[in-house]
C-alpha positions as CSV (number, residue, x, y, z in Angstrom):
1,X,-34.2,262.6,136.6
2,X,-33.1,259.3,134.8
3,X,-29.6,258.2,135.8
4,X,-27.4,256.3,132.9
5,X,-27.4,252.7,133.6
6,X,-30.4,253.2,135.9
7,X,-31.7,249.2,137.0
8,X,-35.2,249.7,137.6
9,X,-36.8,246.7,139.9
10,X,-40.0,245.3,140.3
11,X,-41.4,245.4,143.5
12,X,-42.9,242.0,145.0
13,X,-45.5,242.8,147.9
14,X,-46.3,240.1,150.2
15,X,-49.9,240.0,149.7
16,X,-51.8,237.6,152.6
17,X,-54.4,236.4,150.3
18,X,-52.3,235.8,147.4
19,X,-50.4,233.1,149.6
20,X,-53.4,231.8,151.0
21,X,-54.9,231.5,147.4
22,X,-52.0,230.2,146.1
23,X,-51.6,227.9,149.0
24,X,-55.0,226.3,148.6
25,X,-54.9,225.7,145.1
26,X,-51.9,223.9,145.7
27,X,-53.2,221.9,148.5
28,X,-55.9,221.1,146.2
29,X,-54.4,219.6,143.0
30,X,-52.0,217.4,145.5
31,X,-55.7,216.4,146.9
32,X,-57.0,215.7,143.4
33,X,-54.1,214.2,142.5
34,X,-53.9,211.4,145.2
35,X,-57.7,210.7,144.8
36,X,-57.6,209.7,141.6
37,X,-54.7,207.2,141.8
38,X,-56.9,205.7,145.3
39,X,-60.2,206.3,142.6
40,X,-58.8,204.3,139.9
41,X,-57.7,201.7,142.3
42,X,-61.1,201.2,144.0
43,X,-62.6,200.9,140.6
44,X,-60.3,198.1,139.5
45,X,-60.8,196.4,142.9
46,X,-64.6,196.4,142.7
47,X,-64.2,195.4,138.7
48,X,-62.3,192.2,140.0
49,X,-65.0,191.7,142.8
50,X,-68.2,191.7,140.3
51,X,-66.0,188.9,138.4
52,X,-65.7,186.8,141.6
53,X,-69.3,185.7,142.1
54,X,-72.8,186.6,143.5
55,X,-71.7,187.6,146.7
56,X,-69.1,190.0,146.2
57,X,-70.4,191.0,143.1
58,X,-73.6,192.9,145.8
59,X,-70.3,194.1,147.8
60,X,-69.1,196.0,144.5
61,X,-72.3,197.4,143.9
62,X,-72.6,199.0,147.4
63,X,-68.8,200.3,146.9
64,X,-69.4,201.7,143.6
65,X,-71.9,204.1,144.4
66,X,-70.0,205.3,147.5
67,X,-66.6,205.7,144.9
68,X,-69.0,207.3,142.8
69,X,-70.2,209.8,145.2
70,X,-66.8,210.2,146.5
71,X,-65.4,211.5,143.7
72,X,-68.0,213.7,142.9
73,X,-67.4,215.4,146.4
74,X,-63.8,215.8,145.9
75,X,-63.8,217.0,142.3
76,X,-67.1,219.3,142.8
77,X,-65.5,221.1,146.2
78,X,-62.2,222.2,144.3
79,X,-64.1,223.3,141.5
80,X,-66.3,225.1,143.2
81,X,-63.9,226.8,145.3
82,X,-62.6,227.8,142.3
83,X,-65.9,229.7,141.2
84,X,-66.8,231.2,143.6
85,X,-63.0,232.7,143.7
86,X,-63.7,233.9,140.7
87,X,-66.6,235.3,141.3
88,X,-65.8,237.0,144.7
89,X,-62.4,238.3,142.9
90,X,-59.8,236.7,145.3
């Protein structure tokens, strides 16, 4: 039986894993987010070092790889967190 004026509402269920997905992939754009300002910045930093001579210039080199690899860590983690909660239907 319908009433007149009848508000129907849409229940919200506190689902666990919806907060802790939603949590996570919040945690992990803030991440991304920071590293790429600090990513950009070491990059600049060892720019201005391989203009500064022969000895900083095999500093830069050593740093570059490790910013490198870095990024490639953070980047590839969140992405594949993301996959494989895809995948697995979280």
């Amino acid at each position: 039986m319908k009433l007149i004026g009848e508000v129907t509402q849409n229940l919200v269920y506190n689902d666990f894993f919806s907060n802790v997905k939603t949590a996570i992939a919040s945690f992990t754009s803030s991440v991304q987010g920071i590293a790429l300002t600090v990513i950009i910045a070491c990059i600049v930093i060892t720019g201005l070092m391989f203009v500064f001579g022969e000895g900083p210039s095999r500093t830069a080199k050593k740093w570059l790889m490790y910013i490198i690899i870095g990024a490639v860590l953070i980047f590839g983690a969140s992405t594949l967190g993301t996959t494989i909660r895809d995948v697995s239907g979280f």
